[in-house]
VOPAGU-2260 file (C-alpha; in pm, 1 decimal, decimal comma):
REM VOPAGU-2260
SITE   aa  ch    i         X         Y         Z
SITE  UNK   A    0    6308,9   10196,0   19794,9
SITE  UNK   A    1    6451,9    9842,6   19859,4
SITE  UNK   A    2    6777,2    9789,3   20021,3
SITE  UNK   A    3    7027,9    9598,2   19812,6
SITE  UNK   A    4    7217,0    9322,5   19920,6
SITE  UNK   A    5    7533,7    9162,1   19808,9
SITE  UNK   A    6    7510,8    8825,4   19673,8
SITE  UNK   A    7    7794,7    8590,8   19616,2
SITE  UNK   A    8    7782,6    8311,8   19393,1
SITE  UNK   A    9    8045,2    8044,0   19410,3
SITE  UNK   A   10    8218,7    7852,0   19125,2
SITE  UNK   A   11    8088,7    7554,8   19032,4
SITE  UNK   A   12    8034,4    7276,7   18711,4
SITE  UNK   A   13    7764,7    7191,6   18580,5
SITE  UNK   A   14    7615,0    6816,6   18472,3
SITE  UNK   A   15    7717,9    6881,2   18094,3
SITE  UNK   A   16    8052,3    6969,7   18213,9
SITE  UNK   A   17    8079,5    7404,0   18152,1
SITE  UNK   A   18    8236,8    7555,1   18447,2
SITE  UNK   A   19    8046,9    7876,4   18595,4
SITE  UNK   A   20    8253,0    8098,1   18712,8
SITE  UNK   A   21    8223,8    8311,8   19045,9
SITE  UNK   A   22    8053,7    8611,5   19054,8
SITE  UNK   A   23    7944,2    8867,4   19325,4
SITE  UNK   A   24    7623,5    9074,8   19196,2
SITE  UNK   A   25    7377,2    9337,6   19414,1
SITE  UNK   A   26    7011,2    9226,6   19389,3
SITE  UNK   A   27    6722,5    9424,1   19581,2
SITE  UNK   A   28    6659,3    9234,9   19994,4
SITE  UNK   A   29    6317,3    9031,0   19993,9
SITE  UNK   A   30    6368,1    8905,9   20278,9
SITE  UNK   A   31    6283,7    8538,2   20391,5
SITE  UNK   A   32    5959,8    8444,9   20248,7
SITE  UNK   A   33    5671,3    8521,2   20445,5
SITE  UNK   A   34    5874,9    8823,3   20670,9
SITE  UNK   A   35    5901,4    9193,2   20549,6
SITE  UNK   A   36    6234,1    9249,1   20496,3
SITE  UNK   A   37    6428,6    9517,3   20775,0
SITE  UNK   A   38    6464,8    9794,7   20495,4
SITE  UNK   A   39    6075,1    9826,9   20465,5
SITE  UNK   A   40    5964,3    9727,9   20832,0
SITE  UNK   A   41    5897,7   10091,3   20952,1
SITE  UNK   A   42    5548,9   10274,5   20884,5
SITE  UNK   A   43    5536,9   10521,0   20635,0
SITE  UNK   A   44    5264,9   10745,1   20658,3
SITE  UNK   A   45    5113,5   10929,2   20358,8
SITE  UNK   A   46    5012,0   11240,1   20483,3
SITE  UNK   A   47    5234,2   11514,6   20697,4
SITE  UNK   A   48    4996,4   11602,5   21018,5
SITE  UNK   A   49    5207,0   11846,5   21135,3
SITE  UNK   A   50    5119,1   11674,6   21455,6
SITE  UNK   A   51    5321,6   11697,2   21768,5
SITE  UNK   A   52    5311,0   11543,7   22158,6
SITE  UNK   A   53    5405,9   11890,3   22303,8
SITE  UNK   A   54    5110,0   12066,5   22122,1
SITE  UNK   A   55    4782,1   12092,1   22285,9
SITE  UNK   A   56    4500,1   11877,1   22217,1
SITE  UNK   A   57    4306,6   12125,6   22024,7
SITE  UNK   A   58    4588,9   12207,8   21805,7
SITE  UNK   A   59    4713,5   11864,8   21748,6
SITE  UNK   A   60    4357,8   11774,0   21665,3
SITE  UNK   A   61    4245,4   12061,5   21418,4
SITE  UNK   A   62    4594,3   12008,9   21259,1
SITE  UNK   A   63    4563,9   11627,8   21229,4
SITE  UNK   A   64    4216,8   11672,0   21072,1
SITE  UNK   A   65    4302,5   11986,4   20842,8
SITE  UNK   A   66    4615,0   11750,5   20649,7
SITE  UNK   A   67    4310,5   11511,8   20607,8
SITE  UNK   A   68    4113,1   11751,5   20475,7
SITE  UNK   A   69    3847,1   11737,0   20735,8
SITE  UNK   A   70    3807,3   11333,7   20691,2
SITE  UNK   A   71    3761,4   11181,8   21035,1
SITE  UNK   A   72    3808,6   10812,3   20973,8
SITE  UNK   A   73    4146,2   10872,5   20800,4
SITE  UNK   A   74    4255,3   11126,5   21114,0
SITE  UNK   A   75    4210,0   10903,2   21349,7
SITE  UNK   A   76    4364,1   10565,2   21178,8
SITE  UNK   A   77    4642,5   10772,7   21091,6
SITE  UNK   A   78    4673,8   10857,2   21430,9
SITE  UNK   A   79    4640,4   10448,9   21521,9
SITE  UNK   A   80    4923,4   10358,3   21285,3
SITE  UNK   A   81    5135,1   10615,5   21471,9
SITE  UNK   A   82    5041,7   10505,7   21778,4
SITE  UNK   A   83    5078,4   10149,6   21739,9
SITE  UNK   A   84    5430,4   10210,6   21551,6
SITE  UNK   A   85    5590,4   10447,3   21791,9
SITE  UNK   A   86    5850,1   10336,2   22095,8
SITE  UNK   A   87    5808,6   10671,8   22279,7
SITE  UNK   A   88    5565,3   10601,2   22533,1
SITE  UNK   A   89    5419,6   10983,6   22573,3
SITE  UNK   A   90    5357,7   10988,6   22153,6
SITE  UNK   A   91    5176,4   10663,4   22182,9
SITE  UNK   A   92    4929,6   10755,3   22455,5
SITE  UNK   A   93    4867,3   11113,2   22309,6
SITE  UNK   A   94    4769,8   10976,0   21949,0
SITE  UNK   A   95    4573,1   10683,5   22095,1
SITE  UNK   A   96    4351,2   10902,5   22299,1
SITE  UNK   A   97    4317,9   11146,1   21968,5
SITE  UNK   A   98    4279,8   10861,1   21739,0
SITE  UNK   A   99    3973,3   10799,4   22012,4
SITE  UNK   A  100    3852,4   11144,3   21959,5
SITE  UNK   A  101    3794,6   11091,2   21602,1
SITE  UNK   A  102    3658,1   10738,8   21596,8
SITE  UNK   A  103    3398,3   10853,4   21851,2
């Protein structure tokens, strides 16, 4: 969903002489061209992994790979995108090295 933002529109006349009036409207964020805008900067992953730092390995692994119904490849580059995307340090290592796991 796109964040709305509100836009404000001054008065002002035009060359054939109409006068537009003011108006304040909502219209959906796009950002500056070429940037994502803030309301759609975070990942959003497709698939719930049921995946968590204080599990161990074997469990985070086989429950990675059963939400991706035993597809390797798109385990472990889920696992990537949550590793790159993270700011917690510990989540970050742990799904690097299993992202590892299942590219090797």
């Amino acid at each position: 969903m796109m964040a709305q933002i509100k836009v404000t529109r001054k008065s002002y006349v035009r060359k054939d002489g109409i006068k537009v009036k003011s108006t304040t409207y909502y219209a959906k964020d796009r950002g500056k061209p070429g940037k994502t805008p803030e309301s759609e900067k975070w990942y959003q992953h497709n698939v719930e992994m049921n995946w968590h730092k204080d599990q161990p390995a074997e469990m985070r692994r086989a429950n990675a790979l059963k939400a991706h119904s035993g597809d390797k490849l798109a385990t472990g580059r889920a696992l990537q995108a949550l590793a790159n995307v993270t700011t917690d340090l510990e989540t970050a290592k742990l799904a690097k090295i299993d992202a590892d796991y299942f590219f090797s």
